[in-house]
C-alpha positions as a Markdown table, in Angstrom:
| # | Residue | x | y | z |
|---|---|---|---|---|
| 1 | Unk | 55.7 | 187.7 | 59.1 |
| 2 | Unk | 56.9 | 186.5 | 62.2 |
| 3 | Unk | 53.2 | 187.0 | 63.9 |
| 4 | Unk | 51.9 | 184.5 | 60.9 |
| 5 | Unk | 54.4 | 182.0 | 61.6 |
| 6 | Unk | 53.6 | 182.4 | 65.4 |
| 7 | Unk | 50.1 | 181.9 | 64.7 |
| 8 | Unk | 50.8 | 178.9 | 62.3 |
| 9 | Unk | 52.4 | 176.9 | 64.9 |
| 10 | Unk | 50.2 | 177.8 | 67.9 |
| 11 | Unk | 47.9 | 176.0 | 65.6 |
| 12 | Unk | 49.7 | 173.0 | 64.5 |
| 13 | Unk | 50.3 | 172.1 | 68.6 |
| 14 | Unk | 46.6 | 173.1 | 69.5 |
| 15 | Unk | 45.7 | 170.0 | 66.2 |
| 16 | Unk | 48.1 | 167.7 | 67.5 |
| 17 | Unk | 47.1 | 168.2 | 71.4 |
| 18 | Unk | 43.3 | 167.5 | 70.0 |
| 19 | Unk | 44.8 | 164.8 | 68.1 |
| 20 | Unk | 46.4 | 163.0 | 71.0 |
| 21 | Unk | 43.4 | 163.9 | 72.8 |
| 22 | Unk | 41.2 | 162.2 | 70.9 |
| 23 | Unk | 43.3 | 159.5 | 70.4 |
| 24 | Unk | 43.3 | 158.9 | 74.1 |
| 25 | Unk | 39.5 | 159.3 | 74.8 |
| 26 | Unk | 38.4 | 157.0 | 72.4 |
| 27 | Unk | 38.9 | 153.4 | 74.3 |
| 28 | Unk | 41.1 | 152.2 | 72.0 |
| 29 | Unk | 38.8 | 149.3 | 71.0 |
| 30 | Unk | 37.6 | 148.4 | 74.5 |
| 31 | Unk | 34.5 | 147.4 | 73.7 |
| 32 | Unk | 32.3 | 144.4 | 74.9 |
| 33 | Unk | 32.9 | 141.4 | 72.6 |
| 34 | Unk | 29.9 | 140.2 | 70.1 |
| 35 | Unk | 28.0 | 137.0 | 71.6 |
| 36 | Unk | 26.3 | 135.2 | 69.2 |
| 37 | Unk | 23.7 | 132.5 | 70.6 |
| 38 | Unk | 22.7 | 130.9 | 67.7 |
| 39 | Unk | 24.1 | 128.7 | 65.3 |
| 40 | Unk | 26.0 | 129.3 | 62.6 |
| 41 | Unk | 25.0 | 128.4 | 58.9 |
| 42 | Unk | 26.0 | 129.0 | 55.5 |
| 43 | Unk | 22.1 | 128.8 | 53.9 |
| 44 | Unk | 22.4 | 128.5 | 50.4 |
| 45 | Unk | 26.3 | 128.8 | 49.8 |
| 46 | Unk | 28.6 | 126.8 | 48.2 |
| 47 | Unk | 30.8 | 124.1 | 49.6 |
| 48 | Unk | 32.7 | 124.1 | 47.5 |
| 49 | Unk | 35.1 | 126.9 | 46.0 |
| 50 | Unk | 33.9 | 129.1 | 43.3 |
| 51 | Unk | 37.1 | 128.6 | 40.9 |
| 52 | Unk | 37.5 | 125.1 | 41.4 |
| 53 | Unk | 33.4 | 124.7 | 40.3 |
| 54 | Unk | 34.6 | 126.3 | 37.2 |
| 55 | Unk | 36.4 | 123.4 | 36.1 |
């Protein structure tokens, strides 16, 4: 019993130290920001909103 439960929690610290690990690897959302170089336009949408057009 005690070898199962020694087992169980080498385990559990080798999923969090993966966890953390991959956590920390992962950029945390450095990434280059989007550039658009074109205008922007709605096409065939709306101006105004859709509940107020049902009145």
């Amino acid at each position: 019993m005690e070898i199962l439960t020694t087992i169980l929690i080498v385990l559990l610290l080798l999923v969090v130290a993966a966890t953390v690990s991959a956590l920390l690897r992962d950029g945390r959302g450095h990434t280059p920001p989007i550039e658009s170089h074109e205008a922007w336009s709605a096409l065939d949408l709306p101006s105004t909103n859709y509940t107020l057009r049902i009145f």
